[in-house]
mmCIF file of the N, C-alpha and C atoms, coordinates in Angstrom:
data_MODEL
# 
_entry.id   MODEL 
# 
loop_
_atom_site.group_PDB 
_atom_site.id 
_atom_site.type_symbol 
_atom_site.label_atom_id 
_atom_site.label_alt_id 
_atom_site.label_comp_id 
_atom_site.label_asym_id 
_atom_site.label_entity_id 
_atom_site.label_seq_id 
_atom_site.pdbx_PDB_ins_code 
_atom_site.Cartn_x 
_atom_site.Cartn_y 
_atom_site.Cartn_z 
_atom_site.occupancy 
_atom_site.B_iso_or_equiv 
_atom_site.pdbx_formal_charge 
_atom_site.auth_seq_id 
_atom_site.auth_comp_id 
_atom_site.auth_asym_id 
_atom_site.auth_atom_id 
_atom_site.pdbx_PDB_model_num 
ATOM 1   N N  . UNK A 1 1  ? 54.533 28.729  16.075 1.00 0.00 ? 1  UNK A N  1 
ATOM 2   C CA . UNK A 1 1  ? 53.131 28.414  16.224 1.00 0.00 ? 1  UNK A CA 1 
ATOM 3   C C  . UNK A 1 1  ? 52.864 27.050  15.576 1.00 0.00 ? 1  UNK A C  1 
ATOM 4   N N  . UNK A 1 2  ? 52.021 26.385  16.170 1.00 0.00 ? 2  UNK A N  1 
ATOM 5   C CA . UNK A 1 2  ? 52.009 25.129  15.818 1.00 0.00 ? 2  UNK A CA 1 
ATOM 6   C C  . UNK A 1 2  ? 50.525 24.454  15.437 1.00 0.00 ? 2  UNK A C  1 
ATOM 7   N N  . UNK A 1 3  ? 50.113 23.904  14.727 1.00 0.00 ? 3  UNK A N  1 
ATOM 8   C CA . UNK A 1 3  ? 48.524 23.589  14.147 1.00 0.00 ? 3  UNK A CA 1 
ATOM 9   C C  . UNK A 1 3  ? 48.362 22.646  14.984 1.00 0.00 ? 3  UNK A C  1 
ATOM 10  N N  . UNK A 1 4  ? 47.143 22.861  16.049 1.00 0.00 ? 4  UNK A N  1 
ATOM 11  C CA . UNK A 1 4  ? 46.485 21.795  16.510 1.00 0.00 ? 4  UNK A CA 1 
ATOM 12  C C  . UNK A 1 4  ? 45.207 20.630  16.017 1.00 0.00 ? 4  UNK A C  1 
ATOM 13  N N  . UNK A 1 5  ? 45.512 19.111  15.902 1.00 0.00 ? 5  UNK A N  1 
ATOM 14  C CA . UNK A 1 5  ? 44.737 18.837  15.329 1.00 0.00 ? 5  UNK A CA 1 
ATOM 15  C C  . UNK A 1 5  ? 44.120 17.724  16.161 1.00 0.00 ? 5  UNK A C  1 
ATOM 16  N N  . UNK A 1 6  ? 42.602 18.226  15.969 1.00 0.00 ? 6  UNK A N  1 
ATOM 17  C CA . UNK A 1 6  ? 42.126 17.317  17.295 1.00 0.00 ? 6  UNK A CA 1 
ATOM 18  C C  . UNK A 1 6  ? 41.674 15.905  16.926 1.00 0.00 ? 6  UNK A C  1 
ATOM 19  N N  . UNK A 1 7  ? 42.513 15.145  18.002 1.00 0.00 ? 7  UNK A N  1 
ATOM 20  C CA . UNK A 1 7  ? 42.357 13.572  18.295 1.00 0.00 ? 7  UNK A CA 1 
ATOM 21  C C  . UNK A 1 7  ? 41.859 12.901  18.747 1.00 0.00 ? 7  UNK A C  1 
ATOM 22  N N  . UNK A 1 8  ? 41.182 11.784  18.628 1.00 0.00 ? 8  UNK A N  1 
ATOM 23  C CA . UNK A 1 8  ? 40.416 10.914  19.432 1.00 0.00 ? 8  UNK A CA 1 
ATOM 24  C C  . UNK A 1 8  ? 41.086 9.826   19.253 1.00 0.00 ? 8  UNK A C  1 
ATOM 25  N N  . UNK A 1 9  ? 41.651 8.731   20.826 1.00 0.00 ? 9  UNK A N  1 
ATOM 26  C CA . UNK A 1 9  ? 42.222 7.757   20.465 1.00 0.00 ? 9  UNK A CA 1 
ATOM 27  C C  . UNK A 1 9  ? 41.163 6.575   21.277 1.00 0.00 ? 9  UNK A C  1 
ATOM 28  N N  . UNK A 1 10 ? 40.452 5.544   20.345 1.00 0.00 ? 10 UNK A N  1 
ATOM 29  C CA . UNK A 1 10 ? 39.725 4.830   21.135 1.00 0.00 ? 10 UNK A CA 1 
ATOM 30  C C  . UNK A 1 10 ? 40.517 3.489   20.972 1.00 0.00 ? 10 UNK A C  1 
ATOM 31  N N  . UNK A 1 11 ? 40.328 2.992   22.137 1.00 0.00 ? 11 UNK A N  1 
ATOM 32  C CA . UNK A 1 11 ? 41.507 1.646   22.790 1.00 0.00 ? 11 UNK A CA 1 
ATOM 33  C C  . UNK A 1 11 ? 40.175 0.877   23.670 1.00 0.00 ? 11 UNK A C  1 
ATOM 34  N N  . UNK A 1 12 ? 40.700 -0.333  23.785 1.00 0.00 ? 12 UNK A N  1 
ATOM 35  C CA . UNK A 1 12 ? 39.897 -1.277  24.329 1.00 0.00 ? 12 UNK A CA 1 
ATOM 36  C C  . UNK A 1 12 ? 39.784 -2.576  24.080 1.00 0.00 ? 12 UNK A C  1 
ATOM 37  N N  . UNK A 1 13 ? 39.674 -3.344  24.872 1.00 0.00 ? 13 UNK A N  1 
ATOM 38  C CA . UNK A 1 13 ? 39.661 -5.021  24.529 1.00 0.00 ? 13 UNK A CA 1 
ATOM 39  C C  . UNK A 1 13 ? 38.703 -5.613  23.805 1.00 0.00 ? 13 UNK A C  1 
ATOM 40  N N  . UNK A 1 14 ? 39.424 -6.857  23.224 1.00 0.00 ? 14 UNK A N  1 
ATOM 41  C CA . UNK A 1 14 ? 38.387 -7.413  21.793 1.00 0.00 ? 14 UNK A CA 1 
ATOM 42  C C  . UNK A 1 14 ? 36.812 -7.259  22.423 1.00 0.00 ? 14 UNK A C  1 
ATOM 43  N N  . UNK A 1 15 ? 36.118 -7.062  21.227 1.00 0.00 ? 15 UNK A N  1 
ATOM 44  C CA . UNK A 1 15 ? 35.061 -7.100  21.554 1.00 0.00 ? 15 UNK A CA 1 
ATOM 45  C C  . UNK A 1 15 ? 33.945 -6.132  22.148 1.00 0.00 ? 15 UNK A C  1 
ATOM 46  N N  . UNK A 1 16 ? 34.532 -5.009  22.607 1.00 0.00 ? 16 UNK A N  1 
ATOM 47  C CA . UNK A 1 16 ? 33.878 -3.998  23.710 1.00 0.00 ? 16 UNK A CA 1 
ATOM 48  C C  . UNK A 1 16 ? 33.287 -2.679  22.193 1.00 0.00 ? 16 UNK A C  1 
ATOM 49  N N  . UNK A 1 17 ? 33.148 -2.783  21.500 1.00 0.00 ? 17 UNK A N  1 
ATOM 50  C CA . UNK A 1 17 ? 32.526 -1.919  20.615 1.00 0.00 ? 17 UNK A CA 1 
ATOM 51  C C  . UNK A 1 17 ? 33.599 -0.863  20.051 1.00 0.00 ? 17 UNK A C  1 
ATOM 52  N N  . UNK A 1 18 ? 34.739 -0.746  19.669 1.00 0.00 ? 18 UNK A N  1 
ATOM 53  C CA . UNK A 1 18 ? 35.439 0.126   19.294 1.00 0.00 ? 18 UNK A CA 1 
ATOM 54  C C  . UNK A 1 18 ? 35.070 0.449   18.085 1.00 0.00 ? 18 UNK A C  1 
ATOM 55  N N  . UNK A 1 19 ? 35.401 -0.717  16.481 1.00 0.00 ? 19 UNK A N  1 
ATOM 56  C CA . UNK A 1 19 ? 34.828 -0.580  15.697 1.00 0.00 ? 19 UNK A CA 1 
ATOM 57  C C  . UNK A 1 19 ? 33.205 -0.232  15.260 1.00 0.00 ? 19 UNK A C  1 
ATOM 58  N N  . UNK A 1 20 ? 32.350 -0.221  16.585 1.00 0.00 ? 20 UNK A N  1 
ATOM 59  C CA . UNK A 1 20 ? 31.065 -0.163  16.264 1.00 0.00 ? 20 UNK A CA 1 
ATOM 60  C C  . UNK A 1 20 ? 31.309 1.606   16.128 1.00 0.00 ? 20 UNK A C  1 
ATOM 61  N N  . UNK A 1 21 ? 31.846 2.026   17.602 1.00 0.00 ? 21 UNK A N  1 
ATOM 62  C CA . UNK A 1 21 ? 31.576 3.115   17.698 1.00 0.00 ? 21 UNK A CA 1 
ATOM 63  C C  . UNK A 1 21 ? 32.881 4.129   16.605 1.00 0.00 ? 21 UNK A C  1 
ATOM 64  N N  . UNK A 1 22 ? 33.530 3.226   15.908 1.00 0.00 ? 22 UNK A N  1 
ATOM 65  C CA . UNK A 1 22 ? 33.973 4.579   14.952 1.00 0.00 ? 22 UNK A CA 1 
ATOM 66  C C  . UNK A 1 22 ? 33.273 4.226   13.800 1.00 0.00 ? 22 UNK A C  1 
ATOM 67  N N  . UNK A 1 23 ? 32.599 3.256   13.567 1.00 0.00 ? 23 UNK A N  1 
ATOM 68  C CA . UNK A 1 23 ? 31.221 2.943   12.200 1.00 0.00 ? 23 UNK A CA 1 
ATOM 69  C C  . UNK A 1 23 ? 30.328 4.765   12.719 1.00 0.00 ? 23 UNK A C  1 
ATOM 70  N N  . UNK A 1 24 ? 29.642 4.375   13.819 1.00 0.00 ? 24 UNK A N  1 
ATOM 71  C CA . UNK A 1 24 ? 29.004 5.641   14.298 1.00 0.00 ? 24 UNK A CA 1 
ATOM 72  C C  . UNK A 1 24 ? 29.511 6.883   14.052 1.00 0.00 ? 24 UNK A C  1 
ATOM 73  N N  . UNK A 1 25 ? 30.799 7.410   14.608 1.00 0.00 ? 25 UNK A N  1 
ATOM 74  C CA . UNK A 1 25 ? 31.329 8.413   14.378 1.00 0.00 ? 25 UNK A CA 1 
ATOM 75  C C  . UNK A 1 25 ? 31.478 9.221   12.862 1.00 0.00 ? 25 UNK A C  1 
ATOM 76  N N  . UNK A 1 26 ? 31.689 7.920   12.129 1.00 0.00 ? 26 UNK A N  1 
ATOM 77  C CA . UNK A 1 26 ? 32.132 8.361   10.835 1.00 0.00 ? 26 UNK A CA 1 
ATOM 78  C C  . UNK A 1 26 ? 30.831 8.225   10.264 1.00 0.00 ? 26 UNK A C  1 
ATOM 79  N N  . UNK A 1 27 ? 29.822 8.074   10.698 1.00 0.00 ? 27 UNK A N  1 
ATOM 80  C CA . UNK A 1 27 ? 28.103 8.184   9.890  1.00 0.00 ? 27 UNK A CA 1 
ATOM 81  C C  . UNK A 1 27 ? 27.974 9.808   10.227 1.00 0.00 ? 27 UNK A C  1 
ATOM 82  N N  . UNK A 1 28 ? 28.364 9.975   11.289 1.00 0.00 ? 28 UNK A N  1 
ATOM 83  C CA . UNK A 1 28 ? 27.778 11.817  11.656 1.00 0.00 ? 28 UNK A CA 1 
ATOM 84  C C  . UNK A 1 28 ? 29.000 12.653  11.430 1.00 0.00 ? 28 UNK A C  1 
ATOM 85  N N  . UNK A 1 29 ? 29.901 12.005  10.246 1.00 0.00 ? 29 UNK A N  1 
ATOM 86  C CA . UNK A 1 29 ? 31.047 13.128  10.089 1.00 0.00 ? 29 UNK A CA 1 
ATOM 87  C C  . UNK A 1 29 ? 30.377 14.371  9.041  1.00 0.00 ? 29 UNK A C  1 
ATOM 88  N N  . UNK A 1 30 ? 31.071 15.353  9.268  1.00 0.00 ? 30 UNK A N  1 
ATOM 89  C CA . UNK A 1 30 ? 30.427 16.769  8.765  1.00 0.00 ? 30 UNK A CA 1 
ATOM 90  C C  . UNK A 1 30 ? 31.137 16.258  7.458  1.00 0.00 ? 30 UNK A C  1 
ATOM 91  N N  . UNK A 1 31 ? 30.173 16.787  6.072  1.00 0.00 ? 31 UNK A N  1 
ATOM 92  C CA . UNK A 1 31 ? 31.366 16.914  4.638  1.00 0.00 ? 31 UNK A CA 1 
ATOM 93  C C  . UNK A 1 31 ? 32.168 17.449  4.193  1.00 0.00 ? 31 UNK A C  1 
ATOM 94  N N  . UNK A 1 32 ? 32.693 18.877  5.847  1.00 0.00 ? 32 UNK A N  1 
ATOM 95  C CA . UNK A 1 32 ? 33.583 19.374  4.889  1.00 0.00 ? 32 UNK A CA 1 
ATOM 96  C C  . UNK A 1 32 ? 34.512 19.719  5.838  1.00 0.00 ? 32 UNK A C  1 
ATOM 97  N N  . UNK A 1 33 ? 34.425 18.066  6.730  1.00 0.00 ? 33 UNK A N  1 
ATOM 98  C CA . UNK A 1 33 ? 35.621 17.967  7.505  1.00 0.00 ? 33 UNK A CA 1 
ATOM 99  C C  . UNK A 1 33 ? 36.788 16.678  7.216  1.00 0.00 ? 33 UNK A C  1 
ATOM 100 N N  . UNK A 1 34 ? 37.694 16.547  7.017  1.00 0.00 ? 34 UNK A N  1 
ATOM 101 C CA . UNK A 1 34 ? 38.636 15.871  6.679  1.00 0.00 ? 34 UNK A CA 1 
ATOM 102 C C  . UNK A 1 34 ? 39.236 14.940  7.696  1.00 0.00 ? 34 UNK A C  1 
ATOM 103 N N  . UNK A 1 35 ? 38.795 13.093  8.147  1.00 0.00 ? 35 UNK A N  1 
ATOM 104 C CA . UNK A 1 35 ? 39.134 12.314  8.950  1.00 0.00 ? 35 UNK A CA 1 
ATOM 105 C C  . UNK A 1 35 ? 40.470 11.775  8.519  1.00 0.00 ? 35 UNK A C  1 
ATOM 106 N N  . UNK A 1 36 ? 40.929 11.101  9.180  1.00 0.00 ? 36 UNK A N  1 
ATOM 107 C CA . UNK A 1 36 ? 41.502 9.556   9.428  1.00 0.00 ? 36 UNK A CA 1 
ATOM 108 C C  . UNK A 1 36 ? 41.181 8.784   10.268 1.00 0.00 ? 36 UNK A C  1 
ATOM 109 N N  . UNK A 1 37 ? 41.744 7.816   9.695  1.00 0.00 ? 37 UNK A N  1 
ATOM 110 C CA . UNK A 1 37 ? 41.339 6.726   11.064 1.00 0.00 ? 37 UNK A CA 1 
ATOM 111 C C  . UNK A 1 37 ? 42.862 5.602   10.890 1.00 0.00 ? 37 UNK A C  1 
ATOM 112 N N  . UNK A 1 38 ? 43.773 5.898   11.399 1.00 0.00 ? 38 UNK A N  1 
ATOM 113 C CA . UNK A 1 38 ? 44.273 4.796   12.095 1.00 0.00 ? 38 UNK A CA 1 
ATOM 114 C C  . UNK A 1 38 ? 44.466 3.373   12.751 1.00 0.00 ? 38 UNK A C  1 
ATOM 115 N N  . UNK A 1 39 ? 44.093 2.345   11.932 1.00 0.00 ? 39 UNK A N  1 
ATOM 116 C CA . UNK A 1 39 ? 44.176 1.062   12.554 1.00 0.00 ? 39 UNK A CA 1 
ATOM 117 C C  . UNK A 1 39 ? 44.946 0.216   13.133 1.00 0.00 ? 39 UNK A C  1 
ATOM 118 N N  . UNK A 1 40 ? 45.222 -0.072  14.251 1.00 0.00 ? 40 UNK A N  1 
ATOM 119 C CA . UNK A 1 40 ? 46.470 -1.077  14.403 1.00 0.00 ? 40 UNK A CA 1 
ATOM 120 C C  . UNK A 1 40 ? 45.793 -2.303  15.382 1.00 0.00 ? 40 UNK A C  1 
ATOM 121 N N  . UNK A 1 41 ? 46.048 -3.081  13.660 1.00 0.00 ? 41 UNK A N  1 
ATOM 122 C CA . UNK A 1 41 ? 45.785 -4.111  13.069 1.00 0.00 ? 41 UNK A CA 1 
ATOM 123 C C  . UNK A 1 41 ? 46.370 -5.507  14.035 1.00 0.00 ? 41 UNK A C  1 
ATOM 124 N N  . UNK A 1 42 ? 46.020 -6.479  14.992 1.00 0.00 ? 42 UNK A N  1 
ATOM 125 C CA . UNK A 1 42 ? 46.408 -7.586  15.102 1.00 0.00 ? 42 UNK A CA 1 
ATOM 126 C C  . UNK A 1 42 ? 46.238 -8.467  14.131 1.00 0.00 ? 42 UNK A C  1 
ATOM 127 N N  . UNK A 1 43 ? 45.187 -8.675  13.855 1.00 0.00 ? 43 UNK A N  1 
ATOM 128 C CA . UNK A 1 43 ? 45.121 -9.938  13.116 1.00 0.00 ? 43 UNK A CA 1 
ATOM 129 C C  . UNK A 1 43 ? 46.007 -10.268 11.095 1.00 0.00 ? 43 UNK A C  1 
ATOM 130 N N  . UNK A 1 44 ? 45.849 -11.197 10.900 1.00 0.00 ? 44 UNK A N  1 
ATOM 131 C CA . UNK A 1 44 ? 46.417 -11.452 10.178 1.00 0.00 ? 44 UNK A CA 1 
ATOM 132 C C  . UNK A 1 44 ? 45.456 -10.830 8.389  1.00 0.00 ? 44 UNK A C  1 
ATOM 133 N N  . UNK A 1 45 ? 44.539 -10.960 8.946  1.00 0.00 ? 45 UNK A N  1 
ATOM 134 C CA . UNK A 1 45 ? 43.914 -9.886  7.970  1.00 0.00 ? 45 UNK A CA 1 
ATOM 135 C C  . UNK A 1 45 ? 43.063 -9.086  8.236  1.00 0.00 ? 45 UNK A C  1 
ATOM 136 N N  . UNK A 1 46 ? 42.921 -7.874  7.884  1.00 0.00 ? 46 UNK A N  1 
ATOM 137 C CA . UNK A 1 46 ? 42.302 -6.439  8.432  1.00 0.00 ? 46 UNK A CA 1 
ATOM 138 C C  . UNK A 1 46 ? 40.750 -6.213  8.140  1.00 0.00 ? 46 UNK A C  1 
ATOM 139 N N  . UNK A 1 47 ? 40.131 -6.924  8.686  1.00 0.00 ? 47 UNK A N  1 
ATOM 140 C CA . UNK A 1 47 ? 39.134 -6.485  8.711  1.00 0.00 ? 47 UNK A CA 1 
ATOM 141 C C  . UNK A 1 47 ? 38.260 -5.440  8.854  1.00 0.00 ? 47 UNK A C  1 
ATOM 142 N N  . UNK A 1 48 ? 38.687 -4.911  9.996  1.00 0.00 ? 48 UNK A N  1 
ATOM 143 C CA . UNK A 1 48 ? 38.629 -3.472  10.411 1.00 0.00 ? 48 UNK A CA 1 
ATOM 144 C C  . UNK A 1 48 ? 38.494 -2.370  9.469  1.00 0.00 ? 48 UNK A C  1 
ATOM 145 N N  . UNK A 1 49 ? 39.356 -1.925  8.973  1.00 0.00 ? 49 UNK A N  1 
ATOM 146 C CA . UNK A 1 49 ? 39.719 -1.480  7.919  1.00 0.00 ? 49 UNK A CA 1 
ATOM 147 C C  . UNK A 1 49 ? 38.892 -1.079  6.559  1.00 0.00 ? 49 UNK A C  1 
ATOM 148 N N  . UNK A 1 50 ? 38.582 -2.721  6.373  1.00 0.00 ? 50 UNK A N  1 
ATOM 149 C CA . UNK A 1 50 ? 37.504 -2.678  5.134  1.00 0.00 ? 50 UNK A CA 1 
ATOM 150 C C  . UNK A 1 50 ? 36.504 -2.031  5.177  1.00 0.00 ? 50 UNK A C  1 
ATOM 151 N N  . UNK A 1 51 ? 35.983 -2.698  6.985  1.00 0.00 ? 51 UNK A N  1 
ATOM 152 C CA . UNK A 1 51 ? 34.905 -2.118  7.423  1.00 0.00 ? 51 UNK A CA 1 
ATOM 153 C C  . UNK A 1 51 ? 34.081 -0.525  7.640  1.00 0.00 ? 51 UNK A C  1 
ATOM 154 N N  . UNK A 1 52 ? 35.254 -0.205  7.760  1.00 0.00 ? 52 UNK A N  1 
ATOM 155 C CA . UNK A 1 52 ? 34.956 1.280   7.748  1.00 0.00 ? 52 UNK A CA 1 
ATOM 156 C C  . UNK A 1 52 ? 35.612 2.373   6.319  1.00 0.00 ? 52 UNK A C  1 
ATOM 157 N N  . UNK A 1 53 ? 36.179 1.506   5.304  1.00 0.00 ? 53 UNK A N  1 
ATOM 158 C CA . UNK A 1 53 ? 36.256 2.026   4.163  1.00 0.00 ? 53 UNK A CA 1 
ATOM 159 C C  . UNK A 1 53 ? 35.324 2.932   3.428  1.00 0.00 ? 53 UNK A C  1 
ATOM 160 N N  . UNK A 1 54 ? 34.174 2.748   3.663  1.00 0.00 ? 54 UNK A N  1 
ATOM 161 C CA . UNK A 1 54 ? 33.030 3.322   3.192  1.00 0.00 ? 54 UNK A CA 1 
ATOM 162 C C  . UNK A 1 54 ? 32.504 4.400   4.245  1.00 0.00 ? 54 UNK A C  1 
ATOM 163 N N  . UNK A 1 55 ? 33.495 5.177   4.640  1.00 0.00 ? 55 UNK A N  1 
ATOM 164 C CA . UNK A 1 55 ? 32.987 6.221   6.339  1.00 0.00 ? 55 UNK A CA 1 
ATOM 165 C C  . UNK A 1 55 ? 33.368 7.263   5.380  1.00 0.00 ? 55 UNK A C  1 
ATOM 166 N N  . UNK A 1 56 ? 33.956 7.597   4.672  1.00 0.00 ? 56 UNK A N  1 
ATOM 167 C CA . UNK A 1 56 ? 34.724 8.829   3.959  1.00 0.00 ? 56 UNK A CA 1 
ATOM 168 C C  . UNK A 1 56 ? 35.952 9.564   4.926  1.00 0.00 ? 56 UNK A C  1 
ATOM 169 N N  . UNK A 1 57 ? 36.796 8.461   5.311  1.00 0.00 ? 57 UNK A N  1 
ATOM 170 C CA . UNK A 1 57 ? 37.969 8.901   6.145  1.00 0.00 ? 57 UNK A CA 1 
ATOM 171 C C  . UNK A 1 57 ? 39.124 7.803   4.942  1.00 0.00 ? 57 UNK A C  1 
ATOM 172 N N  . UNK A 1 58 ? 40.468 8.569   5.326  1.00 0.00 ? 58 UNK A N  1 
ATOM 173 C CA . UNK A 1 58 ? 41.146 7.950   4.978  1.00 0.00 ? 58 UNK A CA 1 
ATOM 174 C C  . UNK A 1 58 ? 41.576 6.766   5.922  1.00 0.00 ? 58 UNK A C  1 
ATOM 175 N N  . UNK A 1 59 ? 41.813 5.415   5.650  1.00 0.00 ? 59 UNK A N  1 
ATOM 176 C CA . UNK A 1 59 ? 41.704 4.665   6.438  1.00 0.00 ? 59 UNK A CA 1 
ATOM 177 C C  . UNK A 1 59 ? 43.209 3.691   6.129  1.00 0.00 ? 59 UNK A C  1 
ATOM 178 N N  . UNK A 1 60 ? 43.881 3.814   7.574  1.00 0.00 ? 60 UNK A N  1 
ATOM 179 C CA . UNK A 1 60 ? 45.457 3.447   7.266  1.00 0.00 ? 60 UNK A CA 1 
ATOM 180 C C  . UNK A 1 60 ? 45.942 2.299   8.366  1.00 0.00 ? 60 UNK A C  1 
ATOM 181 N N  . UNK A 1 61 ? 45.989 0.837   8.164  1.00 0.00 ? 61 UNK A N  1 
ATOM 182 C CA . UNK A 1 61 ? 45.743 -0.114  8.690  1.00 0.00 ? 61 UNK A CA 1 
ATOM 183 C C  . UNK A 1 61 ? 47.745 -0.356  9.337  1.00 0.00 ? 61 UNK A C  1 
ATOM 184 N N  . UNK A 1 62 ? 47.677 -0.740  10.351 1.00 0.00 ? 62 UNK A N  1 
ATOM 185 C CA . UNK A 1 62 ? 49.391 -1.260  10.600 1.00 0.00 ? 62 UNK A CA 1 
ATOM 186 C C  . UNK A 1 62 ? 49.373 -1.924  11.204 1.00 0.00 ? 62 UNK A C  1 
ATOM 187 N N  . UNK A 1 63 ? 49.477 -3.312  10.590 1.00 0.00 ? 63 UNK A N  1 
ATOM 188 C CA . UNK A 1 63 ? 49.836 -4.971  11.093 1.00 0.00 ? 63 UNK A CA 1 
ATOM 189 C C  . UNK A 1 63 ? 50.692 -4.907  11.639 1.00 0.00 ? 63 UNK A C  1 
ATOM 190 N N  . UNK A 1 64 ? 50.427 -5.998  12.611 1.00 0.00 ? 64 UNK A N  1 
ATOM 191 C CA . UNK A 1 64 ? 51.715 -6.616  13.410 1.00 0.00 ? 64 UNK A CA 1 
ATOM 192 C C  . UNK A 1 64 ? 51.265 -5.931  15.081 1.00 0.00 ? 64 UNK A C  1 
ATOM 193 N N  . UNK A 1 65 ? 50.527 -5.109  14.948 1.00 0.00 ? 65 UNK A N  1 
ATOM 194 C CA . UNK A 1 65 ? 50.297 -4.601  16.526 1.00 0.00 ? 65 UNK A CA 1 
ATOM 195 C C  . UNK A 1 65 ? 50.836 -3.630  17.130 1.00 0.00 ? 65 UNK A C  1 
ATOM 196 N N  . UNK A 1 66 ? 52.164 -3.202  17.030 1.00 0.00 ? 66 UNK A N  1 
ATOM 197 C CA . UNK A 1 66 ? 52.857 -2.090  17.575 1.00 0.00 ? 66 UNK A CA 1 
ATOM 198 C C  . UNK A 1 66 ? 53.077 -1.165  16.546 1.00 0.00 ? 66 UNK A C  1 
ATOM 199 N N  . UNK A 1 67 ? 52.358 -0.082  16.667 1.00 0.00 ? 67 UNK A N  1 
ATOM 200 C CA . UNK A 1 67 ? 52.859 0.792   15.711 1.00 0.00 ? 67 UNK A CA 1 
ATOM 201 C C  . UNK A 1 67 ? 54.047 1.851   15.998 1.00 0.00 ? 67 UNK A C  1 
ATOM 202 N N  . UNK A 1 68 ? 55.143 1.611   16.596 1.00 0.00 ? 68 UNK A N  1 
ATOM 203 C CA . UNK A 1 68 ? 56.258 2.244   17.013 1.00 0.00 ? 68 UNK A CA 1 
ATOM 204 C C  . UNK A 1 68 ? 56.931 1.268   16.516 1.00 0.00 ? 68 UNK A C  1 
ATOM 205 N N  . UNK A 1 69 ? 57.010 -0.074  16.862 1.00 0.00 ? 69 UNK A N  1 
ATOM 206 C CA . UNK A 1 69 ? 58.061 -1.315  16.378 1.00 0.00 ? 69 UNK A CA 1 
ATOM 207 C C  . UNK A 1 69 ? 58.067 -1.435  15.160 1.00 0.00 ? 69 UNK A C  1 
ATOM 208 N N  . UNK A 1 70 ? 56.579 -2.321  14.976 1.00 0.00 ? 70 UNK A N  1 
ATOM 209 C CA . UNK A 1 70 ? 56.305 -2.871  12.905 1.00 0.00 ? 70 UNK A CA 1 
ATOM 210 C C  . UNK A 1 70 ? 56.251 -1.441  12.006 1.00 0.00 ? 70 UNK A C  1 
ATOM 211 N N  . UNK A 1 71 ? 55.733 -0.245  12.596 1.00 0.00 ? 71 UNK A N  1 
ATOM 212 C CA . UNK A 1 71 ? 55.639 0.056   11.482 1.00 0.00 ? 71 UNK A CA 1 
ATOM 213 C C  . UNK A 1 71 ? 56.931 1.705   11.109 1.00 0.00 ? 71 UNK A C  1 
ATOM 214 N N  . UNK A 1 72 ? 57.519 1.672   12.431 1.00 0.00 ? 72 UNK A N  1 
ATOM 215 C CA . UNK A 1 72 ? 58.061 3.103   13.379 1.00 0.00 ? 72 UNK A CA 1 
ATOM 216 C C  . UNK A 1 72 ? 57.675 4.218   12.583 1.00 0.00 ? 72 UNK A C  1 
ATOM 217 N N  . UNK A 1 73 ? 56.206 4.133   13.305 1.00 0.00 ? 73 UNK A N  1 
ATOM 218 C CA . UNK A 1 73 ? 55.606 5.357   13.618 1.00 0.00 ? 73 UNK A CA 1 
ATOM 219 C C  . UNK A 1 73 ? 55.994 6.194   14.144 1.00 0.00 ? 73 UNK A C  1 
ATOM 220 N N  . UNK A 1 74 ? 56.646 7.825   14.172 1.00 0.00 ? 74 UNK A N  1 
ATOM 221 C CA . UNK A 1 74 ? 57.023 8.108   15.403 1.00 0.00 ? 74 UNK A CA 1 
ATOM 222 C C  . UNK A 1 74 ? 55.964 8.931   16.130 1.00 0.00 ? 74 UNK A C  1 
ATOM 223 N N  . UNK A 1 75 ? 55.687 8.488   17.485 1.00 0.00 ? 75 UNK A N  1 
ATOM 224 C CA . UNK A 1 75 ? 54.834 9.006   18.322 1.00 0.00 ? 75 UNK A CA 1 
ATOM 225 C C  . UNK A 1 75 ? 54.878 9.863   18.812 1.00 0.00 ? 75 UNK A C  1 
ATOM 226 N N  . UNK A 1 76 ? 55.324 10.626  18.387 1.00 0.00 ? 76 UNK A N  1 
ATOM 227 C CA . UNK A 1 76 ? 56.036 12.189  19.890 1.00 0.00 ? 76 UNK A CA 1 
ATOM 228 C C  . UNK A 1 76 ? 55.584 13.367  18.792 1.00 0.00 ? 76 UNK A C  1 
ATOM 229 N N  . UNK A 1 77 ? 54.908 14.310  20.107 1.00 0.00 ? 77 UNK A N  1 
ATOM 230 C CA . UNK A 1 77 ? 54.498 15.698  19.258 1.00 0.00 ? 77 UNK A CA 1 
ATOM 231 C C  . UNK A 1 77 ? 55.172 16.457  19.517 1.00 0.00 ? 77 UNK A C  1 
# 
């Protein structure tokens, strides 16, 4: 038996509101539910990241862009 844990993966090109809408998400998180948030990070410094530091998720940034290559993540459930 295996624990399912439910995911949301939001993707999208610069600019189109991704970070807006996980600012949002993480304003209407319940308190006695337990996030992350996942960043993968292009730029050379993480903005992102900071930004949503203050959501009450743990917030885990991985430069370089590929998170299978830079950081080998492994992706498979």
């Amino acid at each position: 038996m295996t624990n399912q844990v439910p995911t949301n993966i939001i993707t999208g090109f610069l600019g189109v509101g991704k970070t807006t809408t996980i600012l949002n998400l993480l304003k209407d998180k319940p308190e006695n539910e337990n996030w992350a948030v996942l960043v993968n990070e292009f730029g050379e410094v993480g903005i992102d990241g900071a930004m949503m530091a203050d959501g009450g998720a743990m917030i885990k940034e991985v430069p370089g862009g590929c998170m299978c290559c830079t950081a080998g993540v492994p992706m498979s459930g």
